[in-house]
PDB file of N, CA, C and O in Angstrom, chain B, residues numbered from 101:
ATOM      1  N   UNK B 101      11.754 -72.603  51.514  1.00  0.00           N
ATOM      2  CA  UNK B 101      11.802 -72.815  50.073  1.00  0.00           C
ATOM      3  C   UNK B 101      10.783 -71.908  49.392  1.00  0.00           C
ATOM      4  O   UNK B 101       9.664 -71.641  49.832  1.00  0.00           O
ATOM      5  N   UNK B 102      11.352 -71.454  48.208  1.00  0.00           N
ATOM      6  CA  UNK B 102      10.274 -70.586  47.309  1.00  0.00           C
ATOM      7  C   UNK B 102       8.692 -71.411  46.818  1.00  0.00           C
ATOM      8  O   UNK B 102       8.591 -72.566  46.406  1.00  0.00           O
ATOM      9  N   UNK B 103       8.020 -70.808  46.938  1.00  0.00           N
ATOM     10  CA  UNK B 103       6.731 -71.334  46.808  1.00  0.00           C
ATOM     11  C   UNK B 103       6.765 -71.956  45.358  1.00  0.00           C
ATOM     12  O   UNK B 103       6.394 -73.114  45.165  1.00  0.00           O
ATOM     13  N   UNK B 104       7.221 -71.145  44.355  1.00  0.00           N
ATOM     14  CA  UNK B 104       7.486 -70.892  43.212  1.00  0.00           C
ATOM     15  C   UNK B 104       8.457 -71.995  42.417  1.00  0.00           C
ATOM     16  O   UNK B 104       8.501 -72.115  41.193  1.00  0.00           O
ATOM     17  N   UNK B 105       9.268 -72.815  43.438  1.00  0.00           N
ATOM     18  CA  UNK B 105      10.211 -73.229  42.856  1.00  0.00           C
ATOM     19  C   UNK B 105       9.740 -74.758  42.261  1.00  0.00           C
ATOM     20  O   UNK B 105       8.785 -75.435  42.641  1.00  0.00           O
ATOM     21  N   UNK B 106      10.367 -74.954  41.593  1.00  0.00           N
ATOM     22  CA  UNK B 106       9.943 -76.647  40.656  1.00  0.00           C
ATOM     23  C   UNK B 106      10.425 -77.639  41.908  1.00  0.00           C
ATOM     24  O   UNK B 106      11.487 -77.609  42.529  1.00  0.00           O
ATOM     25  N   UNK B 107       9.422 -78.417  42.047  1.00  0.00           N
ATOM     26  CA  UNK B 107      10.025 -79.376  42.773  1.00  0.00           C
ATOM     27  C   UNK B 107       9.654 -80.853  42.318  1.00  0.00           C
ATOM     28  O   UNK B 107       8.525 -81.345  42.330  1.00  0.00           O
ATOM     29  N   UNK B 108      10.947 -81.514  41.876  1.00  0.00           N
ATOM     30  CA  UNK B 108      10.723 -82.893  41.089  1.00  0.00           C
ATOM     31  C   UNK B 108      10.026 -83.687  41.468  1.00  0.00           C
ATOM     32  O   UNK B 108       9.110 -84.167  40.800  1.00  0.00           O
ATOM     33  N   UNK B 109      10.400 -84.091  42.986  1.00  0.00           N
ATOM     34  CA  UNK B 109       9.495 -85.101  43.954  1.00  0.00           C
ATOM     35  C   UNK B 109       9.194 -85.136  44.944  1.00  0.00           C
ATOM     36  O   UNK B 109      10.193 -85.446  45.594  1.00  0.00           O
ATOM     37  N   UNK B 110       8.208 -84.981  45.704  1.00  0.00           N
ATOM     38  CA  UNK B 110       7.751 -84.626  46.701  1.00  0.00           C
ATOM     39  C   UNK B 110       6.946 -85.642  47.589  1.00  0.00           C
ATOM     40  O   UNK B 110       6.486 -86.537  46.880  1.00  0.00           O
ATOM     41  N   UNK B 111       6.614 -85.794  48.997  1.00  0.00           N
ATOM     42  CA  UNK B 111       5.165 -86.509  49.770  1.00  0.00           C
ATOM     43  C   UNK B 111       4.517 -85.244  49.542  1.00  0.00           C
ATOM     44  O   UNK B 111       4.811 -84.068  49.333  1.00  0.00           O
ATOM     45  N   UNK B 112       3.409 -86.060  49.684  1.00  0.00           N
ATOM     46  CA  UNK B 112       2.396 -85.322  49.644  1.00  0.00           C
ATOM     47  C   UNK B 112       0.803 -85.757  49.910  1.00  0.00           C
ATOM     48  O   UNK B 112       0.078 -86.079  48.969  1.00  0.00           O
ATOM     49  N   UNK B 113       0.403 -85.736  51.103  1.00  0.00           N
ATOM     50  CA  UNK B 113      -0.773 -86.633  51.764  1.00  0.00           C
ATOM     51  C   UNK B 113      -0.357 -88.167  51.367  1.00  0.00           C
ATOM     52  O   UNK B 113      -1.106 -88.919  50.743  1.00  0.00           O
ATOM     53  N   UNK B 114       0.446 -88.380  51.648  1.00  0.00           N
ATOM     54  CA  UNK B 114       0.705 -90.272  51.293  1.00  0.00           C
ATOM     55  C   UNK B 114       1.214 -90.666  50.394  1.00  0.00           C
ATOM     56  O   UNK B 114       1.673 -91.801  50.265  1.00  0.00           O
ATOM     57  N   UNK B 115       1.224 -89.571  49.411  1.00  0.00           N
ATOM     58  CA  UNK B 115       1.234 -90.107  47.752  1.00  0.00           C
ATOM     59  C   UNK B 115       2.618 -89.117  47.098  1.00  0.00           C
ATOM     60  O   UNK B 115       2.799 -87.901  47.171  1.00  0.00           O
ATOM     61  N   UNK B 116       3.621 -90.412  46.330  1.00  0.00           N
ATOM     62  CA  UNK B 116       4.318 -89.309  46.048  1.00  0.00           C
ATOM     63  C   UNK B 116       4.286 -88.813  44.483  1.00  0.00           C
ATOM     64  O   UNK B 116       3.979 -89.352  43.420  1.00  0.00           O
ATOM     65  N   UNK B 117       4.732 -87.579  44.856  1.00  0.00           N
ATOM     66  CA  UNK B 117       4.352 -86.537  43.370  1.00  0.00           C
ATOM     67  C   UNK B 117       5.403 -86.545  42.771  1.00  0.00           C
ATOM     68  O   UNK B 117       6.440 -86.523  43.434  1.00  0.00           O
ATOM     69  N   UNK B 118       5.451 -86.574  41.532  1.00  0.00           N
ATOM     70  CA  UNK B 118       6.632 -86.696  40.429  1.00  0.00           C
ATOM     71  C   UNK B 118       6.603 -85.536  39.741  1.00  0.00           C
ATOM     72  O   UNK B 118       5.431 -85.158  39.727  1.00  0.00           O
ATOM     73  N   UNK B 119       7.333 -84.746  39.136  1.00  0.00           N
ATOM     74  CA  UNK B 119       7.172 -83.644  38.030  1.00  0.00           C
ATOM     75  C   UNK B 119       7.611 -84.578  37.017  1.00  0.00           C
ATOM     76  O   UNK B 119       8.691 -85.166  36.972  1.00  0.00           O
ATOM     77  N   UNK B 120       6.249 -84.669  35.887  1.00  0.00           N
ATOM     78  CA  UNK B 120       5.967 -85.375  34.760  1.00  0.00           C
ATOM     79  C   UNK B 120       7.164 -84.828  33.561  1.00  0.00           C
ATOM     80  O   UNK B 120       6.988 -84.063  32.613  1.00  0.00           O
ATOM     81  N   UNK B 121       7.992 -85.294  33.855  1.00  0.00           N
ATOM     82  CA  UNK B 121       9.291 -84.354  32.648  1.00  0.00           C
ATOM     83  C   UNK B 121       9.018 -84.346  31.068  1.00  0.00           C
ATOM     84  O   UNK B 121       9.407 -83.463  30.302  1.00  0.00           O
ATOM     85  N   UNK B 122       8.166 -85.665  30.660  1.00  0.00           N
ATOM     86  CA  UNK B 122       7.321 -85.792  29.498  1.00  0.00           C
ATOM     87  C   UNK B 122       6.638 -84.635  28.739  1.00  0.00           C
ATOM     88  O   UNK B 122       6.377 -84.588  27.537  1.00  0.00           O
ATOM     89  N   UNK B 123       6.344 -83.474  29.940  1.00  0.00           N
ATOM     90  CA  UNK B 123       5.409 -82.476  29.381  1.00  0.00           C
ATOM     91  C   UNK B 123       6.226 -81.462  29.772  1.00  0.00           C
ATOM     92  O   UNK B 123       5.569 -80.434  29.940  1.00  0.00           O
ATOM     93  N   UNK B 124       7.508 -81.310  30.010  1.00  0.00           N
ATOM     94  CA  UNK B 124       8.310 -80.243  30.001  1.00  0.00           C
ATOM     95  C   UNK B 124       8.771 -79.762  28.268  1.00  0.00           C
ATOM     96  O   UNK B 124       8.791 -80.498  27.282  1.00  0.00           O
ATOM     97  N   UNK B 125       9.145 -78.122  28.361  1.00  0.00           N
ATOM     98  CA  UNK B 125       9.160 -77.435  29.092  1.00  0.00           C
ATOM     99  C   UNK B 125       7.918 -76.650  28.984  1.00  0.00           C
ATOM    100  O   UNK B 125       7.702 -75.692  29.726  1.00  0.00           O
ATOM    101  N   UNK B 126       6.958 -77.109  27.915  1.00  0.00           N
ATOM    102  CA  UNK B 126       5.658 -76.518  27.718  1.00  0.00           C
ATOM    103  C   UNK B 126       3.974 -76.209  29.364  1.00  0.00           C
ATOM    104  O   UNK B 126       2.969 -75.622  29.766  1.00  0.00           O
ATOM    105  N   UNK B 127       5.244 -77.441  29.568  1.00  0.00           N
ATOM    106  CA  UNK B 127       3.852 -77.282  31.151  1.00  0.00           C
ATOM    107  C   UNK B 127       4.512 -77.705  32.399  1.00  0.00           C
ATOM    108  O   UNK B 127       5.719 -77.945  32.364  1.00  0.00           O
ATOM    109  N   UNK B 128       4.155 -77.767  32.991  1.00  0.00           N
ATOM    110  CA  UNK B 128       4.906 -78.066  34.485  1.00  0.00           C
ATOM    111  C   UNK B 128       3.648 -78.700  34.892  1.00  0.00           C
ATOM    112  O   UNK B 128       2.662 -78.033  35.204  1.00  0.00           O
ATOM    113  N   UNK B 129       3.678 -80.347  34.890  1.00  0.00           N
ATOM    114  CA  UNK B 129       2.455 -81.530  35.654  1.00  0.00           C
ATOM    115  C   UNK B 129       3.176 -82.266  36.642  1.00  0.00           C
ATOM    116  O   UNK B 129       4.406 -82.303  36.596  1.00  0.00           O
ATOM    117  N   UNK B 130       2.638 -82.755  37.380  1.00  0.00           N
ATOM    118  CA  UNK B 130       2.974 -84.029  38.230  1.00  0.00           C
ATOM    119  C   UNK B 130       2.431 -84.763  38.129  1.00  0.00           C
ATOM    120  O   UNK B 130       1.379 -84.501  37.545  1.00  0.00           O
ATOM    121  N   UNK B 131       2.602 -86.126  38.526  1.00  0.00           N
ATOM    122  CA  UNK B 131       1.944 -86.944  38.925  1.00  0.00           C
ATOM    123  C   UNK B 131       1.843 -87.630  40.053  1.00  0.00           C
ATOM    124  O   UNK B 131       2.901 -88.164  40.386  1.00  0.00           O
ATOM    125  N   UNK B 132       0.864 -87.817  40.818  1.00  0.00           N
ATOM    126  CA  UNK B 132       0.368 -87.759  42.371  1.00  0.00           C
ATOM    127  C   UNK B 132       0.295 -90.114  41.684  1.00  0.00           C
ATOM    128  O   UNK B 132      -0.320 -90.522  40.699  1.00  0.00           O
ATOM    129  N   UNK B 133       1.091 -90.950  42.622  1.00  0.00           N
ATOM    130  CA  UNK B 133       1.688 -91.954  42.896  1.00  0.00           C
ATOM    131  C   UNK B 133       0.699 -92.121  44.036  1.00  0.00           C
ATOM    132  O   UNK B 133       0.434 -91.186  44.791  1.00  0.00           O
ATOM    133  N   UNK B 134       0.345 -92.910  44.109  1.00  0.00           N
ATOM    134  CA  UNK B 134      -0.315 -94.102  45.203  1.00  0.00           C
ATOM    135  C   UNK B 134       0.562 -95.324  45.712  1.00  0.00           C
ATOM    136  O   UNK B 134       0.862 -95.661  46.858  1.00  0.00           O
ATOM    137  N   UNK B 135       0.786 -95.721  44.820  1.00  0.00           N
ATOM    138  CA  UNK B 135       1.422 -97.341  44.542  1.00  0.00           C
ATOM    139  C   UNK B 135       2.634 -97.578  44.179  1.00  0.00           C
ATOM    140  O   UNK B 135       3.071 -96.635  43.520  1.00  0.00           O
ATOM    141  N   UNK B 136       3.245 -98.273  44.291  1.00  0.00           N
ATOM    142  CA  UNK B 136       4.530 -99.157  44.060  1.00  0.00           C
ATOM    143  C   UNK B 136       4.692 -99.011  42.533  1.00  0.00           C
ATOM    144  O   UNK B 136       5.722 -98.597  42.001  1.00  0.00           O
ATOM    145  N   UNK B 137       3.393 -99.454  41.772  1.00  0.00           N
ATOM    146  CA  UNK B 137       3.414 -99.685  40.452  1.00  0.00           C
ATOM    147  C   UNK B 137       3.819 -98.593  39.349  1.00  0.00           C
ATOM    148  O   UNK B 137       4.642 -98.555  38.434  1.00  0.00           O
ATOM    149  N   UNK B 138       2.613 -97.511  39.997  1.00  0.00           N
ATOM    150  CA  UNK B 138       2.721 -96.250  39.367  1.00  0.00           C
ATOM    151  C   UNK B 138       4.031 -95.310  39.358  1.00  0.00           C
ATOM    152  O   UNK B 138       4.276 -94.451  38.511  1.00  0.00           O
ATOM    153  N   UNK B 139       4.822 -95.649  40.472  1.00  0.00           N
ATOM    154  CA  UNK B 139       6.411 -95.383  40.364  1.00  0.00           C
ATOM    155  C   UNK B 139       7.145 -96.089  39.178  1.00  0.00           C
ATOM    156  O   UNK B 139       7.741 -95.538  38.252  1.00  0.00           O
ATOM    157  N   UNK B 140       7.005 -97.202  39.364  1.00  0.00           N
ATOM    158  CA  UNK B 140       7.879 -98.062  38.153  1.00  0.00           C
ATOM    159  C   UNK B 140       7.209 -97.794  36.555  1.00  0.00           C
ATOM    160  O   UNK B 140       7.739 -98.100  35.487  1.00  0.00           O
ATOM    161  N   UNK B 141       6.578 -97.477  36.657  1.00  0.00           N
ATOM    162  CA  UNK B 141       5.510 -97.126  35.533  1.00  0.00           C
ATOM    163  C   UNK B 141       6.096 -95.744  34.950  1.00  0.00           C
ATOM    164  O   UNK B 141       6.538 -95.474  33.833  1.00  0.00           O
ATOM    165  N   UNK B 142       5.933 -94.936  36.159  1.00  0.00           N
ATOM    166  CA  UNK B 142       6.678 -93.518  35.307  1.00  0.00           C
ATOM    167  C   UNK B 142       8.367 -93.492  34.855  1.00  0.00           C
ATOM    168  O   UNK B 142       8.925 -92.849  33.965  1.00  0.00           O
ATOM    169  N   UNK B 143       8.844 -94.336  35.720  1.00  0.00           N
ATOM    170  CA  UNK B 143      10.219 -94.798  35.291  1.00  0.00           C
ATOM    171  C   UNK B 143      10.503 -95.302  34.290  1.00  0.00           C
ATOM    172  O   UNK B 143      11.536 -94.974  33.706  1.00  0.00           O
ATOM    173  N   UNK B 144       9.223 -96.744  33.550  1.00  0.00           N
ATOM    174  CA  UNK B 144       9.386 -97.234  32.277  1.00  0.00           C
ATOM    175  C   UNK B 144       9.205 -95.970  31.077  1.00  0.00           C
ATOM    176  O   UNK B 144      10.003 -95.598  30.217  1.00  0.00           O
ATOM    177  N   UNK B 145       7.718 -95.452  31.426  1.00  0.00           N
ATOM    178  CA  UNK B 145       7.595 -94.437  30.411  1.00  0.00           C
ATOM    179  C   UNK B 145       8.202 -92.930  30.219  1.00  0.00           C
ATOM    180  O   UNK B 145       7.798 -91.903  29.674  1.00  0.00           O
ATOM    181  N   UNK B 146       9.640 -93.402  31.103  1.00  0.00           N
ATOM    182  CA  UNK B 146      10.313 -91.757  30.718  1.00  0.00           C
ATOM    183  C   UNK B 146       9.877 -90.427  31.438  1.00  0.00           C
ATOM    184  O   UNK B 146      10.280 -89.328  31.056  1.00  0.00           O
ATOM    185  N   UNK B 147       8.920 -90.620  32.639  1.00  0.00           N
ATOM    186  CA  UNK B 147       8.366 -89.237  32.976  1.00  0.00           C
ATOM    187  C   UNK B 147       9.394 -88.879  34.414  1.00  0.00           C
ATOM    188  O   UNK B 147       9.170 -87.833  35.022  1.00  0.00           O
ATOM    189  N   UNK B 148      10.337 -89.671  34.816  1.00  0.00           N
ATOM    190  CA  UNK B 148      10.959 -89.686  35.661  1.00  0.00           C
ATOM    191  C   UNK B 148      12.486 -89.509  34.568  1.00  0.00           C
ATOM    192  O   UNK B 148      12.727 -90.344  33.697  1.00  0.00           O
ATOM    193  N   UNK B 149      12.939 -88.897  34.696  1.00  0.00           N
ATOM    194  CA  UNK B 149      14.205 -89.125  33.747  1.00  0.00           C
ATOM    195  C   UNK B 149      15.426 -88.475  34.693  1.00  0.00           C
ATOM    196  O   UNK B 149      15.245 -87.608  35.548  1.00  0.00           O
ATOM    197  N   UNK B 150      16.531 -89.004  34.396  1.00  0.00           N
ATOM    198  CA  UNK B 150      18.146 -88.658  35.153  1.00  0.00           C
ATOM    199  C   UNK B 150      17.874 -89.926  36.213  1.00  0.00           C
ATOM    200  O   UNK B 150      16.866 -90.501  36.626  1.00  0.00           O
ATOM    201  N   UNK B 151      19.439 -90.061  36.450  1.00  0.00           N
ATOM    202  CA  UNK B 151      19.776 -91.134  37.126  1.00  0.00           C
ATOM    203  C   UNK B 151      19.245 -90.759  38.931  1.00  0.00           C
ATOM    204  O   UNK B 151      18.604 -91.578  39.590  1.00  0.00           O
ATOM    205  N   UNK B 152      19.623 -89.559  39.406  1.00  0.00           N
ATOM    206  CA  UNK B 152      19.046 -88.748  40.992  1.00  0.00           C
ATOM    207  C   UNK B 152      17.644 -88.767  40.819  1.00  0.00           C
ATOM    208  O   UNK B 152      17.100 -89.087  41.876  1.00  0.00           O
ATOM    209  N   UNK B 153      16.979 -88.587  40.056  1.00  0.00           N
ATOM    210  CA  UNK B 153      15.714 -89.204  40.233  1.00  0.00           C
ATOM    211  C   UNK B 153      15.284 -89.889  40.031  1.00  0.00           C
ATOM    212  O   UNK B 153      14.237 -90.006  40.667  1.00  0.00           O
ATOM    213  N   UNK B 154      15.614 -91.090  38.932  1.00  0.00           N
ATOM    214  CA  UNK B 154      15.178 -92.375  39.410  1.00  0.00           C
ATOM    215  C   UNK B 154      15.349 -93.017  40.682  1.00  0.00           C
ATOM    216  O   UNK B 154      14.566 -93.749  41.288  1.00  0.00           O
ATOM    217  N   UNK B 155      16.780 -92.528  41.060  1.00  0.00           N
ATOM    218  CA  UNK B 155      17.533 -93.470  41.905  1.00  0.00           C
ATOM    219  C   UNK B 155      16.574 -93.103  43.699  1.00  0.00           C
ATOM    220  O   UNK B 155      16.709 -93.701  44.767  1.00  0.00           O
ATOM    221  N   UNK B 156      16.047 -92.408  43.493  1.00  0.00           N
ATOM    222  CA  UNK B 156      15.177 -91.257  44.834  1.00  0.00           C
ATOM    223  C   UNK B 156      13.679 -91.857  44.388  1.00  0.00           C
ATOM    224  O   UNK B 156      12.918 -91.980  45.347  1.00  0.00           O
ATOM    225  N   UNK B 157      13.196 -92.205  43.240  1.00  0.00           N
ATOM    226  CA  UNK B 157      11.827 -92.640  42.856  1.00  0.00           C
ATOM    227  C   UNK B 157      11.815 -94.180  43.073  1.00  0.00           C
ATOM    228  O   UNK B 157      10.796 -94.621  43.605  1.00  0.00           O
ATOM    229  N   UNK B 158      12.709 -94.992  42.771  1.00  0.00           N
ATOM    230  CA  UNK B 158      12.967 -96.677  43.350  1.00  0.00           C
ATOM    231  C   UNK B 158      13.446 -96.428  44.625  1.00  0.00           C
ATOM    232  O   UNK B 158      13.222 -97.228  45.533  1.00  0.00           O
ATOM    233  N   UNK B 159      13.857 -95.768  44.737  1.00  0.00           N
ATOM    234  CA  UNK B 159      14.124 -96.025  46.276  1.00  0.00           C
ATOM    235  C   UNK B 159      12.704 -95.280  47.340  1.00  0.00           C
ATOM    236  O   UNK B 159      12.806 -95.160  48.561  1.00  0.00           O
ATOM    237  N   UNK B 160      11.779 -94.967  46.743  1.00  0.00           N
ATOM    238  CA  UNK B 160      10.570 -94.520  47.299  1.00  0.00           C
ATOM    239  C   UNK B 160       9.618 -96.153  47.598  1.00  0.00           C
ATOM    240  O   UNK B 160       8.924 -96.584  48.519  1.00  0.00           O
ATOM    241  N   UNK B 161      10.021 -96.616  46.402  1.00  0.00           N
ATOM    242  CA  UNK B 161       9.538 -97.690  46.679  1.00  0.00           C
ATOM    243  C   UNK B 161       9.788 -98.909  47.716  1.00  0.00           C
ATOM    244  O   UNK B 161       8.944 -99.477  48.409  1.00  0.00           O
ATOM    245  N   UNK B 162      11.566 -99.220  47.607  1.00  0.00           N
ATOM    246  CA  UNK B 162      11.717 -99.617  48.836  1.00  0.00           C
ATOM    247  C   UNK B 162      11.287 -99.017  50.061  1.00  0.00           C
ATOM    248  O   UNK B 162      10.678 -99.712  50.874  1.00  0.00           O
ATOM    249  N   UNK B 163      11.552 -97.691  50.319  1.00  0.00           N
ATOM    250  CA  UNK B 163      11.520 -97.418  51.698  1.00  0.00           C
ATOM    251  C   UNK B 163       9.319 -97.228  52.199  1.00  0.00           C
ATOM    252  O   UNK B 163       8.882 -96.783  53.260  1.00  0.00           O
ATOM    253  N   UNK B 164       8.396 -97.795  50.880  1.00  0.00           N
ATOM    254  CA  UNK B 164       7.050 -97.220  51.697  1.00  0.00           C
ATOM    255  C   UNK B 164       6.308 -98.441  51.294  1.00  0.00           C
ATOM    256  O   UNK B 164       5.519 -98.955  52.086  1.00  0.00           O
ATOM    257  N   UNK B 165       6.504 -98.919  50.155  1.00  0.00           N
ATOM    258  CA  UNK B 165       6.026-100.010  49.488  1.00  0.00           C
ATOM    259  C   UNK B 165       5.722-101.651  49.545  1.00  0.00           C
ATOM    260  O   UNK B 165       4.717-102.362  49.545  1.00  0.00           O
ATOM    261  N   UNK B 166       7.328-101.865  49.598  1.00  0.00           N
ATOM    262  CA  UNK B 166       7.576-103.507  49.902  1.00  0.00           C
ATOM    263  C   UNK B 166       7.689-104.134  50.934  1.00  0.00           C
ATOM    264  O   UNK B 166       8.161-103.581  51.928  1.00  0.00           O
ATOM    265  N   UNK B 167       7.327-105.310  50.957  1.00  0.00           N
ATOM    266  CA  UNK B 167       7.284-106.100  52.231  1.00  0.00           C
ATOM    267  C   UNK B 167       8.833-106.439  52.913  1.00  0.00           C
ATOM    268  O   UNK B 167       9.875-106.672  52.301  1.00  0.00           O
ATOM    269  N   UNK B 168       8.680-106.401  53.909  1.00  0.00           N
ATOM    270  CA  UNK B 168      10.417-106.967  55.041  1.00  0.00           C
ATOM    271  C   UNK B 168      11.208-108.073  54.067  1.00  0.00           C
ATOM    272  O   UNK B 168      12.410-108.327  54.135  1.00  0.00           O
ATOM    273  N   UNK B 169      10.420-108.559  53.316  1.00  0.00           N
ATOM    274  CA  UNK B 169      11.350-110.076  52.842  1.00  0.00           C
ATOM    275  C   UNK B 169      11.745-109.524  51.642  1.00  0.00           C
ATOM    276  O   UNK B 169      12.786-110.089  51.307  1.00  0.00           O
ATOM    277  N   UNK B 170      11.310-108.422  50.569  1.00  0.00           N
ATOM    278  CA  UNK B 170      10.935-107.980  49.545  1.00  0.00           C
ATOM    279  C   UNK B 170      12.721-107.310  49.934  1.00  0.00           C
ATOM    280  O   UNK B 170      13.767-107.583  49.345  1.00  0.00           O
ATOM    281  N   UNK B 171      12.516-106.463  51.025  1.00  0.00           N
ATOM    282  CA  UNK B 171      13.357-105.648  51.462  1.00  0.00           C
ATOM    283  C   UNK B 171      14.616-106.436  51.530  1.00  0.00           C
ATOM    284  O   UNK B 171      15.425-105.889  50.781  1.00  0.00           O
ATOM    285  N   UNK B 172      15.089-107.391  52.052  1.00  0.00           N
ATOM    286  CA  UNK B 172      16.098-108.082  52.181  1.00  0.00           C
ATOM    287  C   UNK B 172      16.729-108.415  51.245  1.00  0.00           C
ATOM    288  O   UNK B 172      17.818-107.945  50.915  1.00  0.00           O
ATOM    289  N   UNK B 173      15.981-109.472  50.571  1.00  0.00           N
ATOM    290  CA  UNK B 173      16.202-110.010  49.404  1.00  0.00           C
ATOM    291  C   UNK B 173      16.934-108.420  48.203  1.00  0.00           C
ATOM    292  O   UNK B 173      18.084-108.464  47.764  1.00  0.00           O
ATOM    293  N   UNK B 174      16.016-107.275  47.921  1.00  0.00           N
ATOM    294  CA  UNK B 174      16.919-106.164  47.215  1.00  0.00           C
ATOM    295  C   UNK B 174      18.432-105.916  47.924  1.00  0.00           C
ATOM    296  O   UNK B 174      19.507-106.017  47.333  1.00  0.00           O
ATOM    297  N   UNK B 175      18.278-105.640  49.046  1.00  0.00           N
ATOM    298  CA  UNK B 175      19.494-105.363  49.761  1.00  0.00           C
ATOM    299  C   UNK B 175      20.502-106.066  49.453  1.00  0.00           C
ATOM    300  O   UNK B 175      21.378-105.443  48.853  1.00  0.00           O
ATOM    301  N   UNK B 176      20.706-107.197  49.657  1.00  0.00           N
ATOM    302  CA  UNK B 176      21.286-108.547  49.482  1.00  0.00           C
ATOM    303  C   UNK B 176      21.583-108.313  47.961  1.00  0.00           C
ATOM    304  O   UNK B 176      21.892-109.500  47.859  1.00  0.00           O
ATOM    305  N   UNK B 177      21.739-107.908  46.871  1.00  0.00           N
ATOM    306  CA  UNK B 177      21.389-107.443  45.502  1.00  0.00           C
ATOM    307  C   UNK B 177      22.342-106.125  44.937  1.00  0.00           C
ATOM    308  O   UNK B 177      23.007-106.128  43.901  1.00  0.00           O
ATOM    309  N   UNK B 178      22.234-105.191  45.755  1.00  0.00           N
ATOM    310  CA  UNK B 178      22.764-103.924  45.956  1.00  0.00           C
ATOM    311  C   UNK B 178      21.711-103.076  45.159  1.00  0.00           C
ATOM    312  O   UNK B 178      20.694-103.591  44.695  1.00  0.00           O
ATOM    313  N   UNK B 179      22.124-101.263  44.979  1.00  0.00           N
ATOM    314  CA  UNK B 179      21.425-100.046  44.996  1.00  0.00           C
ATOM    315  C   UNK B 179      20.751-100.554  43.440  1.00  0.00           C
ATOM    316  O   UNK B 179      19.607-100.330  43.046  1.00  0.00           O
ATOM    317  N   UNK B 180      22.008-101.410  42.610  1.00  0.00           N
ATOM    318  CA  UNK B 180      21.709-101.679  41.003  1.00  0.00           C
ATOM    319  C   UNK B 180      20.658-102.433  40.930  1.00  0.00           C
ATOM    320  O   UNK B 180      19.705-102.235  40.176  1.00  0.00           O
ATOM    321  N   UNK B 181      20.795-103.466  41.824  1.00  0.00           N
ATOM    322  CA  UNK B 181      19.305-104.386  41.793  1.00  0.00           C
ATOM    323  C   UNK B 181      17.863-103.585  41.932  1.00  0.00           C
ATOM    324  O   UNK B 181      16.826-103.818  41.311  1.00  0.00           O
ATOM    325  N   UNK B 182      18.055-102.782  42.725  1.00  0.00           N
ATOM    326  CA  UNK B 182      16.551-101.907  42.906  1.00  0.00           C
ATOM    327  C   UNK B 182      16.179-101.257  41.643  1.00  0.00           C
ATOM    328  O   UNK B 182      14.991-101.467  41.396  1.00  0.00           O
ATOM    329  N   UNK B 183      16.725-100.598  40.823  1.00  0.00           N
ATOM    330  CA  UNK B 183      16.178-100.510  39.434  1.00  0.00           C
ATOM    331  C   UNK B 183      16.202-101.319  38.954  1.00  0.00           C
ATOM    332  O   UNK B 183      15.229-101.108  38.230  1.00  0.00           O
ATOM    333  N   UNK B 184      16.677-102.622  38.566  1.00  0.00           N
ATOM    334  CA  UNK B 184      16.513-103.229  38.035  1.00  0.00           C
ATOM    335  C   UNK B 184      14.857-104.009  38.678  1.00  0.00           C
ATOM    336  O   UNK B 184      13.776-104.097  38.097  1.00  0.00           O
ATOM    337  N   UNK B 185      15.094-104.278  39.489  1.00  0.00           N
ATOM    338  CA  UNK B 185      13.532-105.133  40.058  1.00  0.00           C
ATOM    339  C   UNK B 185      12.419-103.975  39.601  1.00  0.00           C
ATOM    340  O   UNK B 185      11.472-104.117  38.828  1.00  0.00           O
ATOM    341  N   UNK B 186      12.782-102.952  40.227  1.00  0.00           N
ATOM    342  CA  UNK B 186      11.437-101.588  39.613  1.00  0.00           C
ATOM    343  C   UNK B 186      11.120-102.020  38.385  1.00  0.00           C
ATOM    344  O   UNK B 186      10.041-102.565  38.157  1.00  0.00           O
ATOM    345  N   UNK B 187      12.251-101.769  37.261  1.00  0.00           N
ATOM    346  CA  UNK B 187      11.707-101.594  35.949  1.00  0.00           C
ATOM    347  C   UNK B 187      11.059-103.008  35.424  1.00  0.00           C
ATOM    348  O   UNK B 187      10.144-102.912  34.606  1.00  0.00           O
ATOM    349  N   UNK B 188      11.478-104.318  35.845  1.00  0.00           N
ATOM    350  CA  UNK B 188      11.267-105.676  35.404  1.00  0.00           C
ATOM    351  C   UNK B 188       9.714-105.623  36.257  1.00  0.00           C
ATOM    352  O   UNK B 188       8.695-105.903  35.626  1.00  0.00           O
ATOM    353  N   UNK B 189       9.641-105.257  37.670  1.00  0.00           N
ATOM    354  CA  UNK B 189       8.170-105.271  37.994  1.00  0.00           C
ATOM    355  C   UNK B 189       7.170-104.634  37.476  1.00  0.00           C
ATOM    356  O   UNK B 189       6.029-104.987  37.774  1.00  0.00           O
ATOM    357  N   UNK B 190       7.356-103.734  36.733  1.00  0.00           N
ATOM    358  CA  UNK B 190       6.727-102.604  35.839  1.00  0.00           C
ATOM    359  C   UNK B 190       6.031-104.060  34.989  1.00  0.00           C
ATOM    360  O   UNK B 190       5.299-103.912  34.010  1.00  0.00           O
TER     361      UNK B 190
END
């Protein structure tokens, strides 16, 4: 991959990085994610925008975040429930 190229979301030492779309097209930021929260957070406030990246940013959360029972219980729910729980846990 080009060194150069935009990349929306990424790992990155543990933490995943978002390209902050909020500050497009004037700047190109990310934001470096720790937590469960800070995902649903950029999702409420718009810095995550389009449906492929939300749908890749909640689902970051299932797959590093939530506990086995946490996990079930969404599943049991389907792909719609997982945004929905993201944005309501926000």
């Amino acid at each position: 991959m080009n060194d150069s190229a935009v990349q929306p979301l990424r790992w990155e030492g543990g933490a995943l990085v978002l390209l902050d779309q909020r500050r497009l097209p004037q700047e190109e930021a990310y934001l470096h994610i720790q937590h469960e929260d800070g995902v649903a957070t950029a999702i409420r406030d718009m810095a995550v925008r389009g449906a492929p990246a939300i749908g890749v940013a909640a689902g970051s959360i299932v797959s590093n975040y939530v506990s086995e029972k946490t996990l079930q219980y969404v599943a049991g729910i389907g792909f719609i429930g997982i945004g929905i729980w993201t944005l309501v846990k926000a």
